[in-house]
Structures are given as C-alpha cells and as structure tokens.
mmCIF file of the N, C-alpha and C atoms, coordinates in Angstrom:
data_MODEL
# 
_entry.id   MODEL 
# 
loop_
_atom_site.group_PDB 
_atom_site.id 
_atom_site.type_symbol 
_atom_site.label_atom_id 
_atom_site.label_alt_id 
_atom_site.label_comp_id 
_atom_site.label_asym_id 
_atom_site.label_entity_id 
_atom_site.label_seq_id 
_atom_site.pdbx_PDB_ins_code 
_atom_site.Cartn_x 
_atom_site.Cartn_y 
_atom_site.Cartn_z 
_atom_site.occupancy 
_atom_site.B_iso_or_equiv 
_atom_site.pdbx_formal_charge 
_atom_site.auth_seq_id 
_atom_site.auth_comp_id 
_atom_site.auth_asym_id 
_atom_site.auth_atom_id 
_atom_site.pdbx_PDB_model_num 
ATOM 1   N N  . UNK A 1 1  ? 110.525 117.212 78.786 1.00 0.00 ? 1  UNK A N  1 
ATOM 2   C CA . UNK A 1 1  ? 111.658 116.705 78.040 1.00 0.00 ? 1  UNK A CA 1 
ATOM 3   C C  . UNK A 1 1  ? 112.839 117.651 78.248 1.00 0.00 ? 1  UNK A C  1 
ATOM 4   N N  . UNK A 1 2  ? 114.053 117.272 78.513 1.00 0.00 ? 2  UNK A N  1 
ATOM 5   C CA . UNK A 1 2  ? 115.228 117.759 78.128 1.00 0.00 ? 2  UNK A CA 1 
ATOM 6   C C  . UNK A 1 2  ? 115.535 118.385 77.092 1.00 0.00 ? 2  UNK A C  1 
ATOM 7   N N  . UNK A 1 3  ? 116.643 119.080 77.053 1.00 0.00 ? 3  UNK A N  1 
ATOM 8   C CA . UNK A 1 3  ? 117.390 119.761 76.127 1.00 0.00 ? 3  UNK A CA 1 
ATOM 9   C C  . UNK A 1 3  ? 118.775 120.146 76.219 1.00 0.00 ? 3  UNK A C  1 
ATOM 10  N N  . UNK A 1 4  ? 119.632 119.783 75.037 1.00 0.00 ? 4  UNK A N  1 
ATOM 11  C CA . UNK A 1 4  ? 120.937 120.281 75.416 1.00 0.00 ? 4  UNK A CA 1 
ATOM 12  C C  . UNK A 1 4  ? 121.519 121.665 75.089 1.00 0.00 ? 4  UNK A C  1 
ATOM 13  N N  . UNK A 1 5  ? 119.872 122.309 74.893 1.00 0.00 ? 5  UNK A N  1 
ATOM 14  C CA . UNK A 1 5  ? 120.244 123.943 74.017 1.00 0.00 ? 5  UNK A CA 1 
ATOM 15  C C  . UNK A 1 5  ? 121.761 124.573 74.700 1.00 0.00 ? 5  UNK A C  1 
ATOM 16  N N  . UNK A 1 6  ? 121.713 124.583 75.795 1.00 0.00 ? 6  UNK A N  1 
ATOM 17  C CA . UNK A 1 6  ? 122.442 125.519 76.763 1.00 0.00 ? 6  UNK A CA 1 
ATOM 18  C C  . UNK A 1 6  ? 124.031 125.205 76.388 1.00 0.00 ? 6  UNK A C  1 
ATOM 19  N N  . UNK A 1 7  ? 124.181 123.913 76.213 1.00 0.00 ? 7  UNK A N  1 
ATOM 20  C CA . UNK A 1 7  ? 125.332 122.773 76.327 1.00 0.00 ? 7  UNK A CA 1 
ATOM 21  C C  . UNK A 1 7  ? 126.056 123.451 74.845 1.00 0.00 ? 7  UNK A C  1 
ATOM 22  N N  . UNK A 1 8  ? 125.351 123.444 73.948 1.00 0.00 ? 8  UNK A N  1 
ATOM 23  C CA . UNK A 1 8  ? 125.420 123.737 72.319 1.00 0.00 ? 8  UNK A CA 1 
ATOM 24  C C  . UNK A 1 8  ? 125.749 124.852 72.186 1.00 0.00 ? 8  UNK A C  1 
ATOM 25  N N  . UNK A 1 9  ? 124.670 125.938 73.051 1.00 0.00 ? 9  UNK A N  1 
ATOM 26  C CA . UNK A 1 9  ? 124.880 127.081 73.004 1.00 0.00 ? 9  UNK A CA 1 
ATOM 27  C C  . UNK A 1 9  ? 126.389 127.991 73.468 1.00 0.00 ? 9  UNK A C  1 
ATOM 28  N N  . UNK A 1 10 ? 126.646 127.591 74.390 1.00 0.00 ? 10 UNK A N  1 
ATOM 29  C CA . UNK A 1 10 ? 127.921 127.537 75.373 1.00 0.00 ? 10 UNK A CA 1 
ATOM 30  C C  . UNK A 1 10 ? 129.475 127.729 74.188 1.00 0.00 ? 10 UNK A C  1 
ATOM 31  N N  . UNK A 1 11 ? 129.108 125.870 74.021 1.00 0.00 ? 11 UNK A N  1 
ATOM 32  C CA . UNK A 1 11 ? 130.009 125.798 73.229 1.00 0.00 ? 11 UNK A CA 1 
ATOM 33  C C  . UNK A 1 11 ? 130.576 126.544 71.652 1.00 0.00 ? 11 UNK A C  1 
ATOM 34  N N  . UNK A 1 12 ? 129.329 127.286 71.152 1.00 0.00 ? 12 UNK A N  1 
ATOM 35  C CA . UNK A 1 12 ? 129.320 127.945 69.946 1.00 0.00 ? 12 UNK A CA 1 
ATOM 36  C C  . UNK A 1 12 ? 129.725 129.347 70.388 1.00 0.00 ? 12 UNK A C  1 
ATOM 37  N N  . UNK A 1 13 ? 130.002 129.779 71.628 1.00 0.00 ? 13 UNK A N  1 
ATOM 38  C CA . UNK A 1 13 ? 130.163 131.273 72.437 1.00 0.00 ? 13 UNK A CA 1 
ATOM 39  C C  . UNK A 1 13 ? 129.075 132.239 71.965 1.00 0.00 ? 13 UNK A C  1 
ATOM 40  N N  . UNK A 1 14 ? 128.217 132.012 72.079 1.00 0.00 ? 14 UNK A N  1 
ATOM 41  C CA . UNK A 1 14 ? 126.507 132.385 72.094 1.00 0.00 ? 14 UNK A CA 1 
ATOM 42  C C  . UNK A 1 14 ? 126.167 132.526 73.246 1.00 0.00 ? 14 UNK A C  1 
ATOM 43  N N  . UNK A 1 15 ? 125.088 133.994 73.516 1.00 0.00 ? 15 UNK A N  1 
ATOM 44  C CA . UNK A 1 15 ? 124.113 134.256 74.410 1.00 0.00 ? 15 UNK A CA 1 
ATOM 45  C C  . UNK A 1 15 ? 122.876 134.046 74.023 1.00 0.00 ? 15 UNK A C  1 
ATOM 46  N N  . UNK A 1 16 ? 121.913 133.728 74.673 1.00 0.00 ? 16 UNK A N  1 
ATOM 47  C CA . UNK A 1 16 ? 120.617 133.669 74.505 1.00 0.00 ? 16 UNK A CA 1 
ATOM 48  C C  . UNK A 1 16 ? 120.496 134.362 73.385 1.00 0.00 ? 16 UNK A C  1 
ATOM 49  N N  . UNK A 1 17 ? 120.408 135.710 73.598 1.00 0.00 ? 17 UNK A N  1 
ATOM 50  C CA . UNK A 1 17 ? 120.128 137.334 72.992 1.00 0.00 ? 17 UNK A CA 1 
ATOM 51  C C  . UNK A 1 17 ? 120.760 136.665 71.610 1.00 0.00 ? 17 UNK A C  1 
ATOM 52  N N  . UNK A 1 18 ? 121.797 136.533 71.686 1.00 0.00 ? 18 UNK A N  1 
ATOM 53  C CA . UNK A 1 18 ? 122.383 136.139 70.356 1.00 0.00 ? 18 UNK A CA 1 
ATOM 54  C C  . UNK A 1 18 ? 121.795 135.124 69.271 1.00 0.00 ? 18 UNK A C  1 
ATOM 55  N N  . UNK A 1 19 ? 121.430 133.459 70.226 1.00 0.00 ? 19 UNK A N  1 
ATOM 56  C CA . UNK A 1 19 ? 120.994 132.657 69.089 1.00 0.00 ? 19 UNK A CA 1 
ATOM 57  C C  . UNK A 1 19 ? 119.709 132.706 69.081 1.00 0.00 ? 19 UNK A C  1 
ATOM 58  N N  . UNK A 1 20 ? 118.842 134.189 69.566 1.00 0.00 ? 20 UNK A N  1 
ATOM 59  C CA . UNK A 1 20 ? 117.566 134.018 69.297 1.00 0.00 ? 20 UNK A CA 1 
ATOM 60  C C  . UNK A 1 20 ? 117.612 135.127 68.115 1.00 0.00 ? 20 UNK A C  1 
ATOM 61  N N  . UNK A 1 21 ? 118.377 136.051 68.217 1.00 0.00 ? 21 UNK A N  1 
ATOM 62  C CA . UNK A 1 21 ? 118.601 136.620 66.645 1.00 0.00 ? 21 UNK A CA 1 
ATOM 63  C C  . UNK A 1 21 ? 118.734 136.169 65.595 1.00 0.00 ? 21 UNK A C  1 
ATOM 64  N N  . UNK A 1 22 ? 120.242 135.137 65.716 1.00 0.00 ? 22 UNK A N  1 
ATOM 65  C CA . UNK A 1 22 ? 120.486 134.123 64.362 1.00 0.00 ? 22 UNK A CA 1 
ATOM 66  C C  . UNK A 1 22 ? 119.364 133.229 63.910 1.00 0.00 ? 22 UNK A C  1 
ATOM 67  N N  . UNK A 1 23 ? 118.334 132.531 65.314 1.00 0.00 ? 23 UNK A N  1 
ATOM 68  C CA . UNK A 1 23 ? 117.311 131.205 65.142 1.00 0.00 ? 23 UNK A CA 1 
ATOM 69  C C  . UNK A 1 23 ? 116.170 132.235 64.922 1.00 0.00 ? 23 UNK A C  1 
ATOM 70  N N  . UNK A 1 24 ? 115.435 133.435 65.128 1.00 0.00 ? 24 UNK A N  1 
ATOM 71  C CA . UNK A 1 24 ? 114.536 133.609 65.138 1.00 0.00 ? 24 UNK A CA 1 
ATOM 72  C C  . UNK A 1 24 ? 113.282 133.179 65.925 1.00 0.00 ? 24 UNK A C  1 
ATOM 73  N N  . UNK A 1 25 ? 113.970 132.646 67.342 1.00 0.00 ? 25 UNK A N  1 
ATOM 74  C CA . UNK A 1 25 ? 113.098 131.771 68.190 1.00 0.00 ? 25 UNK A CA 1 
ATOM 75  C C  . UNK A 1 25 ? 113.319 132.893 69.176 1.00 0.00 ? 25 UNK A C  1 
ATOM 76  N N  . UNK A 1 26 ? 111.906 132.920 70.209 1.00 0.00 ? 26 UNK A N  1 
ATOM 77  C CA . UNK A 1 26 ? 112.406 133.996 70.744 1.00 0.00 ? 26 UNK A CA 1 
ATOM 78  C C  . UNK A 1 26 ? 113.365 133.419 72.395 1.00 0.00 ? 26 UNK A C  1 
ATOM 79  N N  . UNK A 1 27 ? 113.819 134.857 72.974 1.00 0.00 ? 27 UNK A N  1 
ATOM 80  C CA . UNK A 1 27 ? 114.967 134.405 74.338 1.00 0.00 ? 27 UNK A CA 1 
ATOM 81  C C  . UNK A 1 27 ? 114.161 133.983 74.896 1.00 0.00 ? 27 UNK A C  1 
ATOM 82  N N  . UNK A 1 28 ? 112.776 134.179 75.139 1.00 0.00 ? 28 UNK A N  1 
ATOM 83  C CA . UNK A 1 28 ? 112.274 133.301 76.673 1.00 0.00 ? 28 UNK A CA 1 
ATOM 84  C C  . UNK A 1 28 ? 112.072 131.699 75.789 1.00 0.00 ? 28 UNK A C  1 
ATOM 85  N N  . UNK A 1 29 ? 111.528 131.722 75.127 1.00 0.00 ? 29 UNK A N  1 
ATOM 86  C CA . UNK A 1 29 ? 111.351 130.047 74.859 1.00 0.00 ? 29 UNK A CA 1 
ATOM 87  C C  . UNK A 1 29 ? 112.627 129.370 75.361 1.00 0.00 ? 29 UNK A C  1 
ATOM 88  N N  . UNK A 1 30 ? 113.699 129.786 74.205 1.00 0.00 ? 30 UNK A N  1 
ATOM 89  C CA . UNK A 1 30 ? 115.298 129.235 74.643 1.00 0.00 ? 30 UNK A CA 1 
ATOM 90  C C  . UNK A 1 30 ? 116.005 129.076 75.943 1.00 0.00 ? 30 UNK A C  1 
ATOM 91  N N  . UNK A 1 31 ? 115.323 130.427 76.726 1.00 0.00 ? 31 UNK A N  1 
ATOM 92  C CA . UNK A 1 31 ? 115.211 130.034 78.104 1.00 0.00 ? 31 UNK A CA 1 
ATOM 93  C C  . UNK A 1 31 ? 114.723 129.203 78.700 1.00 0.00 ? 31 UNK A C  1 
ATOM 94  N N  . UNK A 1 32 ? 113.411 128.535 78.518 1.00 0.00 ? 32 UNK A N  1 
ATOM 95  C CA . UNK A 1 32 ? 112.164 127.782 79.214 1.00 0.00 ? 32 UNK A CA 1 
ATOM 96  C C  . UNK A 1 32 ? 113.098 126.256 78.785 1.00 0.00 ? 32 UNK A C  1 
ATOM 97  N N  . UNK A 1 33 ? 113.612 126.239 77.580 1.00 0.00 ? 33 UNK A N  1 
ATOM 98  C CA . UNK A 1 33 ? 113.883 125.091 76.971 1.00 0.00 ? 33 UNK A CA 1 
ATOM 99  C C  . UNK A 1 33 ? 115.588 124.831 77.799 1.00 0.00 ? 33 UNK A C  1 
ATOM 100 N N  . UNK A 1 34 ? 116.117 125.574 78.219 1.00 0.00 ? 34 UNK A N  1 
ATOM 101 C CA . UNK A 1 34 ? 117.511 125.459 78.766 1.00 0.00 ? 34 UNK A CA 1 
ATOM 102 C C  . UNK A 1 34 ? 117.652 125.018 80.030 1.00 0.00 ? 34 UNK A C  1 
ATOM 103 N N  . UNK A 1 35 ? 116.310 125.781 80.705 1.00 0.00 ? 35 UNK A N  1 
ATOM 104 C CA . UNK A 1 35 ? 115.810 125.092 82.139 1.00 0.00 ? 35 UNK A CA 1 
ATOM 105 C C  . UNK A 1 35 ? 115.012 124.181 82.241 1.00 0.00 ? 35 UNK A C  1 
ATOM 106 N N  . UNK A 1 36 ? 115.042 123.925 81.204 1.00 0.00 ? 36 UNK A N  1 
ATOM 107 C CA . UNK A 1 36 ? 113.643 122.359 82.064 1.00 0.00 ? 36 UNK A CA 1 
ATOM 108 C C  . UNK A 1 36 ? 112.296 122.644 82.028 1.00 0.00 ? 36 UNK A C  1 
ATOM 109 N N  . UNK A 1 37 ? 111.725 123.695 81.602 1.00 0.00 ? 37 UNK A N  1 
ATOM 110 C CA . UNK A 1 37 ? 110.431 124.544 81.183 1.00 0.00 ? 37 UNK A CA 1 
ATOM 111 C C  . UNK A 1 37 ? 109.520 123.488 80.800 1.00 0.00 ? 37 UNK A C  1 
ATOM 112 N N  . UNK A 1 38 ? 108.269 123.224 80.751 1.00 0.00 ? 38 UNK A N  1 
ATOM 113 C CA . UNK A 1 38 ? 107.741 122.802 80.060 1.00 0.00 ? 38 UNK A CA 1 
ATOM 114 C C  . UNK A 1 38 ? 107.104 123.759 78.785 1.00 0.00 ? 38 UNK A C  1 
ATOM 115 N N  . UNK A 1 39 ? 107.784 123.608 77.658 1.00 0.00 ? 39 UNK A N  1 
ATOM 116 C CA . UNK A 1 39 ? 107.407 124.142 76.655 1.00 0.00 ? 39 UNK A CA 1 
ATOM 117 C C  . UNK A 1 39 ? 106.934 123.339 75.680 1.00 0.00 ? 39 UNK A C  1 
ATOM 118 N N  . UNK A 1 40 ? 105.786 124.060 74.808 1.00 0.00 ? 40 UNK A N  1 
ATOM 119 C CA . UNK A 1 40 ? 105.564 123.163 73.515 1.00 0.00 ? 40 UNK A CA 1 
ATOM 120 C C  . UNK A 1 40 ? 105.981 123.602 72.528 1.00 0.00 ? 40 UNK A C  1 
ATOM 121 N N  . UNK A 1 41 ? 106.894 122.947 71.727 1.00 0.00 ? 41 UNK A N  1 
ATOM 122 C CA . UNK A 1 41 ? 107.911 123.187 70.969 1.00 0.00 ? 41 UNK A CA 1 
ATOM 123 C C  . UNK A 1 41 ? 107.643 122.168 69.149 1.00 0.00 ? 41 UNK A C  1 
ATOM 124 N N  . UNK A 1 42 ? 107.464 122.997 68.457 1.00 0.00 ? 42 UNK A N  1 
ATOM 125 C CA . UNK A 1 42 ? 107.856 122.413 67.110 1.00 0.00 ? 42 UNK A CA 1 
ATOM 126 C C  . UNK A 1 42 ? 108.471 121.499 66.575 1.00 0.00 ? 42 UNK A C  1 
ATOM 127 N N  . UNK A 1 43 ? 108.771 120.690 65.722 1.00 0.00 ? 43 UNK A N  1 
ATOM 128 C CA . UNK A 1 43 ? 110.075 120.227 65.308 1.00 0.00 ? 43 UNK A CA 1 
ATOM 129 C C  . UNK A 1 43 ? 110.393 121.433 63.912 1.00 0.00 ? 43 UNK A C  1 
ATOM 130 N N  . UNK A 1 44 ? 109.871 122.515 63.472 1.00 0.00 ? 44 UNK A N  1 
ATOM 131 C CA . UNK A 1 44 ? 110.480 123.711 62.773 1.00 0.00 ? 44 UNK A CA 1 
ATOM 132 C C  . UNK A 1 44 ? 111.111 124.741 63.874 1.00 0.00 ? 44 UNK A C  1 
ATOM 133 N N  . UNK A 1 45 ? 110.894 124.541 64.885 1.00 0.00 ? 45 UNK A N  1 
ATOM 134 C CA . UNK A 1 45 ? 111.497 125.961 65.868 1.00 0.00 ? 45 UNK A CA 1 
ATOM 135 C C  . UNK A 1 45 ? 113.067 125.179 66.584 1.00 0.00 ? 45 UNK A C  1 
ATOM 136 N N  . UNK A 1 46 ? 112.814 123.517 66.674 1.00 0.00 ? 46 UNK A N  1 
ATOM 137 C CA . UNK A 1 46 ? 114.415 122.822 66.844 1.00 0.00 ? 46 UNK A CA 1 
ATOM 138 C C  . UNK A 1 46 ? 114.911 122.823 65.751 1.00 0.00 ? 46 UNK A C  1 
ATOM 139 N N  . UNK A 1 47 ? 114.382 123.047 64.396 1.00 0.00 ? 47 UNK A N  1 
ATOM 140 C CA . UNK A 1 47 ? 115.593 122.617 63.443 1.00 0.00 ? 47 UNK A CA 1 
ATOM 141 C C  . UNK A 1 47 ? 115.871 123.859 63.129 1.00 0.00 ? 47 UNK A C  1 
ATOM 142 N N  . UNK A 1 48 ? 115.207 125.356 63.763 1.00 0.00 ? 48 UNK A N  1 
ATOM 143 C CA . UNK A 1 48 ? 115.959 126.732 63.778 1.00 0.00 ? 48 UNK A CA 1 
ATOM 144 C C  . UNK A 1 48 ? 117.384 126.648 64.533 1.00 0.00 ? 48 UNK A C  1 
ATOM 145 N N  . UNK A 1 49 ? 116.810 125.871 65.999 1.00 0.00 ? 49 UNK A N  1 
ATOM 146 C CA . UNK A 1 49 ? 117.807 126.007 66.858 1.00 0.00 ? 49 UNK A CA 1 
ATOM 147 C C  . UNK A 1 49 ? 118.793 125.304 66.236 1.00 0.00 ? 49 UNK A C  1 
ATOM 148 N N  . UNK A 1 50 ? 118.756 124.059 66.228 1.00 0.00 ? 50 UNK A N  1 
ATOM 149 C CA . UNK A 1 50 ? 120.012 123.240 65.934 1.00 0.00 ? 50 UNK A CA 1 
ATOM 150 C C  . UNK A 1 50 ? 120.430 123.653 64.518 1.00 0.00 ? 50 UNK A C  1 
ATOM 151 N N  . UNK A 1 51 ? 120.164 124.222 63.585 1.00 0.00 ? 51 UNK A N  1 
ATOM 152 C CA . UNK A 1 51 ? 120.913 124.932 62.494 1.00 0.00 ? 51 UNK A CA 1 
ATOM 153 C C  . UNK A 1 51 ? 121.855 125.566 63.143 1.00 0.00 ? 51 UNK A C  1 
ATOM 154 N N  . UNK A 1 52 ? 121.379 126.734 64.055 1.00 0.00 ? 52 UNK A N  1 
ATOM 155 C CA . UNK A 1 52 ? 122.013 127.581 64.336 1.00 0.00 ? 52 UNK A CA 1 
ATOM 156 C C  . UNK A 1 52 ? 123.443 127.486 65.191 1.00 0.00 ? 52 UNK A C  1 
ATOM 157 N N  . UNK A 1 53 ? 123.288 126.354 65.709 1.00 0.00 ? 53 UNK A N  1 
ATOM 158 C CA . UNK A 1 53 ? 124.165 125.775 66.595 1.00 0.00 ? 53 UNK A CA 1 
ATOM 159 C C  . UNK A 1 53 ? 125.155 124.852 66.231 1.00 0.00 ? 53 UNK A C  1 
ATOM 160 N N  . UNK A 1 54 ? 124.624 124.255 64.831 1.00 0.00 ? 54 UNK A N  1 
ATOM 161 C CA . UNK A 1 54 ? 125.623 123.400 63.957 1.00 0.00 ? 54 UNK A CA 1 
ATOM 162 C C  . UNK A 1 54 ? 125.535 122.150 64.162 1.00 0.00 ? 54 UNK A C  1 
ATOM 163 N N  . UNK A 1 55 ? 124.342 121.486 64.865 1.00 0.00 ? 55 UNK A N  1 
ATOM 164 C CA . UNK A 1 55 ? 124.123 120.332 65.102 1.00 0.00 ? 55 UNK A CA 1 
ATOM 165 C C  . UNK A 1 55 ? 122.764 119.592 64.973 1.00 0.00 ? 55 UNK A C  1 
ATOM 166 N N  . UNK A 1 56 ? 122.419 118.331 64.828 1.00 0.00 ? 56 UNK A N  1 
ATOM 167 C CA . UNK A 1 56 ? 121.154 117.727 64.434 1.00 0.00 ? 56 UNK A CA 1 
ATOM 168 C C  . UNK A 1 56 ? 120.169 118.110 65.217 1.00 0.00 ? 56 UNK A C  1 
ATOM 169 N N  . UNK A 1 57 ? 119.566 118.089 65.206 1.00 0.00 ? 57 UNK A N  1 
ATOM 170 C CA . UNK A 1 57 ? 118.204 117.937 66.446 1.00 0.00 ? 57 UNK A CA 1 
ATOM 171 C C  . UNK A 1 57 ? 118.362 116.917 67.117 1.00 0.00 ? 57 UNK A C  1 
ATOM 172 N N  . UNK A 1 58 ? 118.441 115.638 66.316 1.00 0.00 ? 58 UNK A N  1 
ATOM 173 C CA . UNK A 1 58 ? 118.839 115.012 67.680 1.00 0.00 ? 58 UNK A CA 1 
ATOM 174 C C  . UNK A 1 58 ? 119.499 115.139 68.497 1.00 0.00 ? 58 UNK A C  1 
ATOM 175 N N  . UNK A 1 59 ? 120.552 115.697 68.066 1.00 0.00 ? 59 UNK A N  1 
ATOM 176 C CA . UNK A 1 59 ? 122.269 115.956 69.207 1.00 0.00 ? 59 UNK A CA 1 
ATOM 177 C C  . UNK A 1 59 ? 121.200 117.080 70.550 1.00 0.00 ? 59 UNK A C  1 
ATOM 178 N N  . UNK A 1 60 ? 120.468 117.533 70.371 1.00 0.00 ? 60 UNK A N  1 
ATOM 179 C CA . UNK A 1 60 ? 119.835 118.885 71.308 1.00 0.00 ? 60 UNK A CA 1 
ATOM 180 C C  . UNK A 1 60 ? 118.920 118.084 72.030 1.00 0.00 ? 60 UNK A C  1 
ATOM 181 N N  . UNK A 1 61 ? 118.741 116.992 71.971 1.00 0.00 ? 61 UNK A N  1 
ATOM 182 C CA . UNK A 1 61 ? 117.997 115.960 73.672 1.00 0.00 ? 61 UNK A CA 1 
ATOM 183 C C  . UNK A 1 61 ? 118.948 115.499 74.351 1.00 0.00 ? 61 UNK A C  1 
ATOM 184 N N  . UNK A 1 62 ? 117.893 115.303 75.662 1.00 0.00 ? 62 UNK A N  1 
ATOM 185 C CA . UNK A 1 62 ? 119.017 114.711 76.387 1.00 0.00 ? 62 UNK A CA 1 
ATOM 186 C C  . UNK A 1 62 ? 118.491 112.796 75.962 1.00 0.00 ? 62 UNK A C  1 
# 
C-alpha cells in the first residue's frame, strides 16, 4: 500500500528525525512507509502520524 507520509511531511517542513520525535514512530518505519516498504502498520501508529502532520489518516493513502 501507498502512503502520502513524505507529501505531508514536506509540506509541514519536517524531517524524518523530526516527525518521528513529535509521532513517536520510529525513522526507519516512516522511512519504509515513504518508500513503498512493505510494512505492517497499525491504524494507532497512522493516527500518530497523521496527528502529527495535521491531517486524517485518510488524507495519508494514496
């Protein structure tokens, strides 16, 4: 599955390093998830991310 972490991330002027501090998720997941990784992922570890980013979870698929 897709993800628009990177897209979100970008736009909020965030580094990895950064929204894995604010999300508590760690940088390689956010990494795996920015590239196309196959990761297995929560729906509590997206609604870290997309808090952090200011947007739904849904808005973070492609």
């Amino acid at each position: 599955m897709k993800y628009k972490v990177k897209e979100y991330r970008l736009k909020a002027g965030l580094t990895q390093e950064e929204l894995s501090a604010k999300s508590g998720v760690n940088r390689t997941t956010i990494s795996a998830l920015e590239n196309g990784d196959e990761v297995n992922v929560s729906v509590k570890l997206l609604k870290k991310i997309s808090k952090c980013l200011g947007v739904k979870i849904s808005d973070i698929f492609c």
